[in-house]
C-alpha positions in Angstrom: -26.9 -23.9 -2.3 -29.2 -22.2 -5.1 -30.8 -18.3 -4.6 -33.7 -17.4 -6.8 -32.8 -14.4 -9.0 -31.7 -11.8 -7.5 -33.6 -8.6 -7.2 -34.0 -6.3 -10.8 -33.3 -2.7 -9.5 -33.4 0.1 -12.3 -32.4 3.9 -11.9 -34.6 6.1 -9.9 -36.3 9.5 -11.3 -34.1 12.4 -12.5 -30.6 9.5 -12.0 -31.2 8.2 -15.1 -27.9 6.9 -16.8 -26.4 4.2 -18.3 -27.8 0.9 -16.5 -26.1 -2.2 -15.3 -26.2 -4.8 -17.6 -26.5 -7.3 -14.4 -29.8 -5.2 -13.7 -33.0 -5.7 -15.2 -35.8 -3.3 -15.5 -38.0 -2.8 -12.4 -40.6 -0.7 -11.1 -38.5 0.3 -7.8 -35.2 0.5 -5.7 -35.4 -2.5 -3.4 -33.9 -1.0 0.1 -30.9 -3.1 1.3 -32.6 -4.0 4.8 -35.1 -6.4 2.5 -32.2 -7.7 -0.1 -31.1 -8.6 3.6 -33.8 -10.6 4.0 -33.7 -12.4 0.5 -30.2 -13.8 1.2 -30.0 -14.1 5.1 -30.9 -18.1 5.1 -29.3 -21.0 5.9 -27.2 -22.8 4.1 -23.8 -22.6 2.1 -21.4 -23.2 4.5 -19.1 -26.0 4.4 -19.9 -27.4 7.4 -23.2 -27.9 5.7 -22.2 -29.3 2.8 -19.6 -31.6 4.1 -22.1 -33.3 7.2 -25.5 -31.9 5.8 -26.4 -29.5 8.6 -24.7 -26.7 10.5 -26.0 -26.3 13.9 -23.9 -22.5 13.9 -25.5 -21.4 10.9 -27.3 -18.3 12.2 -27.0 -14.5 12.9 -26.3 -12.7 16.3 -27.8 -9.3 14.9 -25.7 -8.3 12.1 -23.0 -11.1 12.6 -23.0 -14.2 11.0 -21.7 -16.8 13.2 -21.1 -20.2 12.1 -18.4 -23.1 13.1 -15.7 -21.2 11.8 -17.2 -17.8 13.8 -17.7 -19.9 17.0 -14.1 -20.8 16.6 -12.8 -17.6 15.9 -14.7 -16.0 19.2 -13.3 -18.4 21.2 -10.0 -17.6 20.4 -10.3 -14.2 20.7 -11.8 -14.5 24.2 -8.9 -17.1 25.4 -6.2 -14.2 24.1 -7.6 -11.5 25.8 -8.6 -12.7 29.0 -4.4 -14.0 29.1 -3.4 -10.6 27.8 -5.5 -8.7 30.5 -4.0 -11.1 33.4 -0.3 -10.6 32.1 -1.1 -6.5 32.4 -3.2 -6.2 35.1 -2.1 -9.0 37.5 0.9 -10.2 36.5 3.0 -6.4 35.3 -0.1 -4.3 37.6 -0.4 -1.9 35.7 -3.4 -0.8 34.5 -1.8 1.6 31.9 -2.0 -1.0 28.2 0.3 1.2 26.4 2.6 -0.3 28.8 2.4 -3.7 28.5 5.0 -5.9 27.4 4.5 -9.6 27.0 7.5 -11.2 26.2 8.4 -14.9 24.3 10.0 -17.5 26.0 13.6 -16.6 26.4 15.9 -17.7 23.7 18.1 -20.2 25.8 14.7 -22.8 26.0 14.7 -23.2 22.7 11.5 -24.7 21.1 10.5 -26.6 24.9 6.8 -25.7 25.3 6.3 -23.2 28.4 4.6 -24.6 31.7 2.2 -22.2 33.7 4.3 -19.6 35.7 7.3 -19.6 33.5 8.4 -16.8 31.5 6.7 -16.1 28.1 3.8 -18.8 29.2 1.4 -16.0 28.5 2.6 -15.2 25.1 2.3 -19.0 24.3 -1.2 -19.1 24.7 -2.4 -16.0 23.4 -0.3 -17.0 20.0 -1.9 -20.2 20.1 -5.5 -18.7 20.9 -4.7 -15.7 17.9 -3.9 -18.4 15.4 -7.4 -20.2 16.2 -8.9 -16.7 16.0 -7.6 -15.3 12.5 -8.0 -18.6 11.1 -11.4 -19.4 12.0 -12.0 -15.3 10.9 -10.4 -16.5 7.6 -13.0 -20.0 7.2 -15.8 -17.7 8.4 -14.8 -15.3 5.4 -15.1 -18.9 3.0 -18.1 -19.6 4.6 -19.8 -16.0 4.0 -18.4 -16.1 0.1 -19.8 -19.4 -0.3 -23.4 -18.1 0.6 -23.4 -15.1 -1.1 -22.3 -16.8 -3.9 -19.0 -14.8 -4.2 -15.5 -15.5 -5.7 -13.1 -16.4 -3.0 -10.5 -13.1 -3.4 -11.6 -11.6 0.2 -10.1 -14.6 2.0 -7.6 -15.0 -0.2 -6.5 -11.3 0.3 -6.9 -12.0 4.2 -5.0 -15.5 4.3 -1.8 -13.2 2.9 -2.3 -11.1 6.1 -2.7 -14.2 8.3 0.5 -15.9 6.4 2.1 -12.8 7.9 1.4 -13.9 11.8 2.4 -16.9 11.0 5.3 -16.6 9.6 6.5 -14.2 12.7 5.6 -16.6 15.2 5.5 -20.0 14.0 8.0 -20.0 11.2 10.4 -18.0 11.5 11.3 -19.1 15.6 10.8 -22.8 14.2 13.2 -22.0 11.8 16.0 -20.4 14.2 14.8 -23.1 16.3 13.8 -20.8 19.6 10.2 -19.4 20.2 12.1 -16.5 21.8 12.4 -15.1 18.2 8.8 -14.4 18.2 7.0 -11.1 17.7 6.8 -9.6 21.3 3.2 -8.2 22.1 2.4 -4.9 23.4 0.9 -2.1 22.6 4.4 0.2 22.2 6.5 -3.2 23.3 6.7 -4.2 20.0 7.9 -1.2 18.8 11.3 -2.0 20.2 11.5 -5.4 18.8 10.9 -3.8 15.3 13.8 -1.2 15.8 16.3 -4.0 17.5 15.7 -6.7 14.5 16.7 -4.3 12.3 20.2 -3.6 13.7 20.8 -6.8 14.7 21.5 -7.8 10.5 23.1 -4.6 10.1 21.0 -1.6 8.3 17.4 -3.8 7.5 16.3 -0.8 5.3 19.5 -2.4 2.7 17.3 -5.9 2.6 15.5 -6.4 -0.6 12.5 -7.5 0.3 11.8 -4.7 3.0 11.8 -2.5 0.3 10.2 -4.0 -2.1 7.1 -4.6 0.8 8.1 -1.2 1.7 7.7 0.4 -1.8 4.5 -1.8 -2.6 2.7 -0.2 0.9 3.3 3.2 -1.0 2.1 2.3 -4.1 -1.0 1.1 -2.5 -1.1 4.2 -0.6 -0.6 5.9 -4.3 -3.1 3.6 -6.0 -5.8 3.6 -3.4 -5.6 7.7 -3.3 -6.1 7.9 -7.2 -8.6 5.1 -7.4 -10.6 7.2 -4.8 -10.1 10.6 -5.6 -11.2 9.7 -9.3 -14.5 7.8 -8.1 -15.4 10.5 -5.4 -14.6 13.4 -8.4 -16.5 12.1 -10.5 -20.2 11.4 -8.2 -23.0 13.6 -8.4 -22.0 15.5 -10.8 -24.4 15.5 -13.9 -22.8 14.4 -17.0 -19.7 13.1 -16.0 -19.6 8.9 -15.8 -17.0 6.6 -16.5 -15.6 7.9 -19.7 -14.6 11.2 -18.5 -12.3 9.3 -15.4 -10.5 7.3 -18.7 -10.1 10.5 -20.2 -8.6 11.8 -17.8 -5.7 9.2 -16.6 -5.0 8.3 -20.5 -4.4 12.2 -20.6 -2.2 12.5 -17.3 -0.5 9.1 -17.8 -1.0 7.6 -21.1 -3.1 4.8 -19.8 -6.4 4.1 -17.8 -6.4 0.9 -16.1 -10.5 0.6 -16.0 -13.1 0.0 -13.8 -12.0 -3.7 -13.1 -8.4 -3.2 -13.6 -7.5 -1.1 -10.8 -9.4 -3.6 -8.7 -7.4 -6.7 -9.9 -4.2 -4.5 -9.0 -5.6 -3.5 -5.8 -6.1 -7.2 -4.9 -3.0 -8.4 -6.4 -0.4 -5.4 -4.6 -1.9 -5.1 -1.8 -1.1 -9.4 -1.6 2.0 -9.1 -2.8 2.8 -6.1 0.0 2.6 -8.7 3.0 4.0 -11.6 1.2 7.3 -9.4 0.4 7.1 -8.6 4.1 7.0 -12.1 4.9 10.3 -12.9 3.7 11.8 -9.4 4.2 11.7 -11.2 7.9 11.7 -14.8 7.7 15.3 -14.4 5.3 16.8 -12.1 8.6 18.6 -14.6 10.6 17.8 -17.6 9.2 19.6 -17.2 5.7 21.2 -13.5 6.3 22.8 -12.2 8.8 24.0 -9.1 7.2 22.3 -7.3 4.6 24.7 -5.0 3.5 26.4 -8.3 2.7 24.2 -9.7 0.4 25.1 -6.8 -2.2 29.0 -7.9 -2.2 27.9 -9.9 -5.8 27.3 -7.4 -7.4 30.8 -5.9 -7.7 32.1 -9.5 -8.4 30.1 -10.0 -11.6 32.5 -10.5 -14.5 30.8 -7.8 -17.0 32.8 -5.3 -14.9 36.0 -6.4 -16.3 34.8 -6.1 -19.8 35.7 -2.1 -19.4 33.1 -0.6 -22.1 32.9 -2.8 -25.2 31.3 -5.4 -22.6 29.0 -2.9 -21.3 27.9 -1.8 -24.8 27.8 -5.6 -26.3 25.3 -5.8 -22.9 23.3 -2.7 -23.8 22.7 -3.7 -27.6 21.8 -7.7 -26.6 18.8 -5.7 -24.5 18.3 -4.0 -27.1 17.9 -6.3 -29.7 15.8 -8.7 -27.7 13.5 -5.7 -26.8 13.2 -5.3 -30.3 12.3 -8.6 -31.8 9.7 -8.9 -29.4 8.5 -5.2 -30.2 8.5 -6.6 -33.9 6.7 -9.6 -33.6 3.9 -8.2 -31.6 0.6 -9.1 -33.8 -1.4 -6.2 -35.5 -4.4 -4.9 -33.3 -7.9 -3.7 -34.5 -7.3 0.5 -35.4 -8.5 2.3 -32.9 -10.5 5.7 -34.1 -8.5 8.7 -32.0 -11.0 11.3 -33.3 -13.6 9.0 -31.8 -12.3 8.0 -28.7 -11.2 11.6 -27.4 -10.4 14.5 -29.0 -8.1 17.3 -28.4 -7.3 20.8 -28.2 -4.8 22.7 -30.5 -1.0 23.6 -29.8 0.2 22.4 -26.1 -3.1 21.5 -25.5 -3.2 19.1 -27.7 -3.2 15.2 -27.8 0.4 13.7 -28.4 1.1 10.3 -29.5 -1.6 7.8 -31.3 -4.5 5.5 -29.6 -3.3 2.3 -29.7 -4.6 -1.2 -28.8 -3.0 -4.2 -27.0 -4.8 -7.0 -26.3 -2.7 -8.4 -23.5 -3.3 -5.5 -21.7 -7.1 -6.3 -22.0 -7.0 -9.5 -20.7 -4.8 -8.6 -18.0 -6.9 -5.3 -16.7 -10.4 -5.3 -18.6 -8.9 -2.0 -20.6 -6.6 -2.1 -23.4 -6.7 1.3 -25.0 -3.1 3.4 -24.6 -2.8 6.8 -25.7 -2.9 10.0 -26.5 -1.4 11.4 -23.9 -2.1 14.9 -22.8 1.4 17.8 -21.7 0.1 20.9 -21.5 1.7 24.0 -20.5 1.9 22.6 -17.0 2.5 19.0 -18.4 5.5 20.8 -20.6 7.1 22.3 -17.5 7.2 19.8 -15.1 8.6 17.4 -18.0 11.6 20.6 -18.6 11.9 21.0 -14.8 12.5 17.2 -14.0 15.1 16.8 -16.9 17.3 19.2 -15.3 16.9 18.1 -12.8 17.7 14.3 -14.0 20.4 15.4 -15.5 22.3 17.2 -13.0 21.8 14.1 -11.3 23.3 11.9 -14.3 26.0 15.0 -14.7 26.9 14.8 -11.0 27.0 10.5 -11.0 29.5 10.5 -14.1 31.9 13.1 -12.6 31.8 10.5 -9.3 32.6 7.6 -11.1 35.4 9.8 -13.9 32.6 9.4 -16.7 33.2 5.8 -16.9 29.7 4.3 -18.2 30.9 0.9 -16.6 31.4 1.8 -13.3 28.1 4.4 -13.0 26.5 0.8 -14.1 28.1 -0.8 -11.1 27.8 2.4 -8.3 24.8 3.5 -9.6 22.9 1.9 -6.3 25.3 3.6 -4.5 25.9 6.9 -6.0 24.5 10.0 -4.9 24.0 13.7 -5.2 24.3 15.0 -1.7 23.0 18.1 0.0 25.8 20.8 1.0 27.0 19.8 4.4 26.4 21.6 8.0 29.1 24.2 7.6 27.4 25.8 5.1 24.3 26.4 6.6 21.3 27.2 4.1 24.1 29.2 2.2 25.7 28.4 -0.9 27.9 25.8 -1.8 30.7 24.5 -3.9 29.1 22.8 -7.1 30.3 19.2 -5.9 30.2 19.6 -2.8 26.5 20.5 -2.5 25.9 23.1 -5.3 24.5 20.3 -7.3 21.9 19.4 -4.9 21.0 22.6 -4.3 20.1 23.3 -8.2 19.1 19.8 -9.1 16.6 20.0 -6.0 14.9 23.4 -6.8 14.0 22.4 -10.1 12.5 18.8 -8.8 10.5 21.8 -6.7 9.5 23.3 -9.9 8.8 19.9 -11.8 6.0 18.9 -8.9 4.7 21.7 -8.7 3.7 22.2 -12.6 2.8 18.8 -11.8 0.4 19.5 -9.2 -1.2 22.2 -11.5 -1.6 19.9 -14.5 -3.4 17.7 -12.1 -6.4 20.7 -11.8 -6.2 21.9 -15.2 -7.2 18.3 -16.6 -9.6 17.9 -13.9 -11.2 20.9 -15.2 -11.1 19.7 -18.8 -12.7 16.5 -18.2 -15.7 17.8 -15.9 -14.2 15.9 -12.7 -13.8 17.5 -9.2 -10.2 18.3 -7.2 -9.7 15.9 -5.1 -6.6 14.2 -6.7 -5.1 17.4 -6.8 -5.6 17.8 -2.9 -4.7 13.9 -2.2 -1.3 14.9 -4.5 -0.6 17.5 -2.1 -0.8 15.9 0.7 1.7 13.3 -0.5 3.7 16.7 -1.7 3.5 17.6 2.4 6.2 14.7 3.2 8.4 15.8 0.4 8.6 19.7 1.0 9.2 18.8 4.5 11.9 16.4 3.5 13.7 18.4 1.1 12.5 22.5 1.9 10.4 23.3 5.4 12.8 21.2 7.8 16.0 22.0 6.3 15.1 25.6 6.9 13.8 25.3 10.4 16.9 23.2 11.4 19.1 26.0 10.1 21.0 23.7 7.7 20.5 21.9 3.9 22.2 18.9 5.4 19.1 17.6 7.2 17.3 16.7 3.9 18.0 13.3 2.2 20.1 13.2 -1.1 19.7 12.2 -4.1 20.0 8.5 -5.1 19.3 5.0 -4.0 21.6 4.3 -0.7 21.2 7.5 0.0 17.7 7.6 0.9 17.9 4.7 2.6 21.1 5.8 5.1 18.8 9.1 6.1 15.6 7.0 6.8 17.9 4.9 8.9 19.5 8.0 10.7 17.0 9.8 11.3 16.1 7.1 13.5 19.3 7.1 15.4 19.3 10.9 15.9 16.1 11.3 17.1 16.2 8.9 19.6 13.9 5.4 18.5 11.9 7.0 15.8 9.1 4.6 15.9 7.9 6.5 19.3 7.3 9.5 17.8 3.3 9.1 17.6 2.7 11.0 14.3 4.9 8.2 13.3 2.6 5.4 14.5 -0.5 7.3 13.3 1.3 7.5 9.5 2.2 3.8 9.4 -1.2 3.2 10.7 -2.5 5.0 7.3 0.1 3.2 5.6 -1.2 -0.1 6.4 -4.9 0.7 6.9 -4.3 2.2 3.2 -2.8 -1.0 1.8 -5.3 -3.2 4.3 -8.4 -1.5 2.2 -6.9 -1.4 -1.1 -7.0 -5.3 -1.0 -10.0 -5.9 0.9 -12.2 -3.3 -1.6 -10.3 -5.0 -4.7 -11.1 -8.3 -3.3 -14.4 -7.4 -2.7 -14.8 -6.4 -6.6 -12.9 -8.6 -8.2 -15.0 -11.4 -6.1 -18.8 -9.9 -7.5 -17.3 -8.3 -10.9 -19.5 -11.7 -12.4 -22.4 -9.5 -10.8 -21.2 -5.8 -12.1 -20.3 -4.3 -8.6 -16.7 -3.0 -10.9 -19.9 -0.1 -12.6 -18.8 2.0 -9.5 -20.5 5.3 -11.0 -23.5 3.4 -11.6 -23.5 1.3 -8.5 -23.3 4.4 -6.3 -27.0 5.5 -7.5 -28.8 2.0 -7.6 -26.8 -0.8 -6.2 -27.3 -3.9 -7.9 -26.6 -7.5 -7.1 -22.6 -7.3 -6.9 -22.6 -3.7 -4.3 -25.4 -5.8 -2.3 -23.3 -9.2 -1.9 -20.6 -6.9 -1.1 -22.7 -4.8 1.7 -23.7 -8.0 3.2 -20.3 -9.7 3.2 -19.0 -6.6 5.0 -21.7 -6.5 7.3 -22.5 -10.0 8.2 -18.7 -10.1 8.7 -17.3 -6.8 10.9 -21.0 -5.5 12.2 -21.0 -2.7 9.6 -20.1 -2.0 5.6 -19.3 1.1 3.5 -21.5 1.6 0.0 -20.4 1.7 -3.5 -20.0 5.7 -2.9 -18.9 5.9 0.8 -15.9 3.4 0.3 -14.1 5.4 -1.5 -14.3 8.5 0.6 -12.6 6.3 2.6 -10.1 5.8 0.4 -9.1 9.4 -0.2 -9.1 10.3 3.8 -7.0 7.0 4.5 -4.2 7.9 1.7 -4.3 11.6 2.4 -4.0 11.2 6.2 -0.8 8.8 5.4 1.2 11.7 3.9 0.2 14.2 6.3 0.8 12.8 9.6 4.3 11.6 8.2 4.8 15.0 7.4 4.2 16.9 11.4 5.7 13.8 12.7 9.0 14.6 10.3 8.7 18.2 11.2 8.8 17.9 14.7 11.8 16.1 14.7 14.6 17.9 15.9 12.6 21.1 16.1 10.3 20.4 18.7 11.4 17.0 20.0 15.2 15.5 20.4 14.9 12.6 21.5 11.4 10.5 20.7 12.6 7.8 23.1 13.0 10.1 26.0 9.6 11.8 25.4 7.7 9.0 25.1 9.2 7.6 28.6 8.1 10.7 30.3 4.2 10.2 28.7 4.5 6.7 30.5 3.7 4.8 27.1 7.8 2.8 27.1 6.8 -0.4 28.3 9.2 -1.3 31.8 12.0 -3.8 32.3 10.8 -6.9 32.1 10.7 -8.8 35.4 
């Protein structure tokens, strides 16, 4: 399929800025409703191109259906009508937060269910939801293909699909009983989710949970500084692209660029599910117990080296980071003066502008350095080293300041809070006193931290909103570690500080408060949590897939779309019935991240405050699912 040229759009009067190089000089803004009109014609699919013609090729108002769409309806329909007939007729109930629709049981094994038999129902609306996000996955092919689009959106949704499909299809294939499947209901499920994870022991100590776990937050992270800089940075006169790169190489040493963050977006929010994937498909097929799996790491025969081992280990790493360092080719000289220029004293740049080419290639922006302290930036850096080394201080007094064993504990090492006897009062230096100091300056370190965030936005001309997306995420951790404690009446309720540690209080926090997931600020958190890393792909996707086209010129693209921002409105919109714009999505961004951190926050706070037991509250809303029958 071939489109004439697409539509030359050019900035309108009193926006004028740096154009699009994808855009050529017009006379006017052509309104999206008639670039609509340009590209909605048949064509394109691969139904088409495979038998020549595509009798689904056409729109139902602002969907496109197609073969794959037809497909995908129909599954939908099949799975709902079953679901609705399990609630209402079989369970009669007409409350859906109730519903529980169970796999086959375990003892039938992989027989196929006949009408009437248990888990039946679940059968076919698994079958009928695999049809459906399959055919919603061709129908994305089919939409990239007309719009003449790189194939990242379906891509990024066929890691989300690989996700259903590996809880019910290969993981019960694999353990050889569909009764393994993913249960469905509305707060069912949320009981399957707690139960898996104590059947193999504590499932926070598997691997690949927290690597999934720890790639949702950095989503969450990415996607709330990818929109806060966008959204600081619009109508506001003088301020485009360069001030935003400004500003991270300042804060971090480094800014990723306009299609950079969009090829990370795509490739961690991807990687999220797929870590997921065999965070579950490795529990009870491979593992059994997780806290198991670690028992090689005390075996390893550098621990019986004592220290000249350890150090002969420490200088091999070294010397190979070196050589590499060494050999790295010379880059063009970058002018500093030219690039950015800074103030005098702590205000001042530190560091030199370098260039690295593979850094380039790999994110579309290779220019490191200077980074930017400040007085703020000087503070939080004293603060956290106290903090770290109280920490360090505290793990080498554990271990009898033995640098091979800290190497071996140092997953399990940890620098606890003072226990319940003591109240919110003092305690003996290791026996909480350490936490207590080490954790007030971590207080202090974010906080300067928070403040260099607005000073710098000031500096470069760009709004707040990081700032206010940073505290949100600061919300959780003042909870965590300061407002609970207090309101509990004891330090101990806070988590401390190292590895297992934090991993033992997420899990018992849990077991205290009755079944954690229940607690609805809960639900609504890991809704952000997801939704956050769900967006992150799809709007990376969506860039990376009409970046050939210049949709990655966000700043520009928000005051005269061009061709990328239209194939992207029209993917959107053709696909789900409505589409953000180049400005709007990232407002979206912002609220979606924010959100995540603050409803974890309450939902934290009211445990063991307000609520007990989240198990025994839900039951009396009526939203625990019943017995099944």
């Amino acid at each position: 399929m071939s489109h004439p040229s697409d539509p030359a759009l050019v900035y309108p009067p009193g926006k004028e800025g740096a154009v699009n190089p994808k855009i050529e000089a017009s006379a006017e803004v052509i309104p999206l409703s008639i670039v609509e009109e340009f590209y909605k014609r048949p064509g394109g699919t691969l139904v088409a191109d495979l038998f020549g013609t595509d009798v689904f090729d056409f729109w139902v108002g602002r969907f496109f259906v197609g073969l794959w769409g037809v497909v995908s309806a129909g599954g939908i329909v099949v799975g709902v009508l079953f679901y609705f007939y399990q609630v209402f007729v079989v369970e009669g109930t007409l409350n859906l937060l109730q519903a529980r629709l169970d796999p086959p049981p375990i003892a039938t094994g992989l027989a196929l269910p006949i009408p009437g038999t248990p888990g039946f129902n679940w059968f076919v609306i698994v079958i009928a939801a695999t049809f459906a996000f399959i055919g919603w996955l061709m129908r994305q092919v089919d939409l990239s293909r007309k719009l003449q689009m790189g194939y990242e959106i379906p891509i990024a949704y066929g890691a989300v699909v690989s996700s259903w499909l590996t809880l019910q299809w290969f993981r019960p294939l694999a353990m050889g009983a569909w009764g393994h499947g993913f249960p469905l209901g509305i707060t069912h499920h949320l009981d399957w989710v707690s139960n898996v994870g104590y059947q193999y022991y504590n499932f926070f100590y598997n691997p690949f949970h927290a690597a999934g776990v720890s790639l949702l937050f950095a989503s969450t992270l990415f996607l709330a500084m990818h929109g806060s800089a966008i959204w600081s940075s619009l109508n506001r006169p003088g301020v485009d692209v360069r001030h935003i790169d400004t500003f991270w190489r300042g804060i971090l040493g480094y800014s990723v660029g306009e299609i950079g963050i969009h090829r990370i977006s795509f490739w961690f929010g991807a990687a999220s599910v797929l870590s997921g994937n065999l965070c579950i498909f490795l529990s009870g097929t491979l593992v059994q117990n997780w806290a198991s799996v670690y028992s090689f790491w005390d075996k390893l025969p550098i621990w019986d080296i004592e220290g000249a081992g350890f150090g002969l280990v420490i200088v091999g790493i070294g010397a190979v980071v070196g050589g590499v360092a060494s050999k790295r080719r010379k880059e063009p000289e970058i002018d500093i003066e030219a690039v950015e220029r800074g103030g005098v004293g702590l205000e001042a740049n530190i560091g030199p502008s370098i260039y690295l080419n593979w850094m380039d290639r790999l994110f579309g922006s290779g220019l490191v350095g200077p980074f930017y302290i400040g007085i703020w930036g000087l503070l939080s850096i004293v603060f956290g080293s106290v903090t770290a080394l109280i920490i360090l201080l505290e793990y080498l007094w554990q271990v009898g300041y033995s640098p091979v064993l800290l190497a071996r504990e140092i997953f399990n090492l940890s620098v606890d809070p003072p226990t319940s006897d003591y109240g919110l009062g003092w305690a003996p230096w290791h026996t909480g006193g350490a936490w207590l100091v080490a954790t007030l300056f971590l207080h202090f370190s974010v906080m300067a931290w928070l403040m260099r965030l607005w000073t710098r936005a000031r500096q470069t001309g760009l709004g707040k909103q990081l700032f206010w997306g940073f505290s949100a995420a600061l919300s959780l951790y003042f909870v965590i570690y300061l407002i609970r404690p207090i309101l509990i009446g004891t330090w101990s309720g806070a988590s401390g500080h190292g590895l297992k540690a934090l991993l033992d209080w997420t899990n018992n926090v849990s077991i205290l408060y009755g079944n954690f997931y229940y607690n609805p600020f809960h639900m609504i958190s890991v809704f952000f949590l997801l939704g956050s890393t769900l967006l992150l792909a799809m709007h990376g996707a969506t860039i990376c897939a009409t970046a050939r086209y210049g949709s990655e010129l966000e700043l520009q693209e928000a005051i005269v779309e061009g061709p990328g921002t239209h194939r992207s409105q029209l993917f959107w919109r053709w696909c789900m019935g409505f589409n953000a714009n180049a400005a709007s999505i990232h407002y979206w961004a912002w609220w979606f991240a924010a959100l995540c951190g603050l409803s974890g926050a309450i939902g934290l706070l009211l445990s063991g405050t307000v609520i007990t037991d989240w198990y025994a509250w839900a039951t009396q809303a009526n939203i625990v699912a019943p017995p099944a029958r």
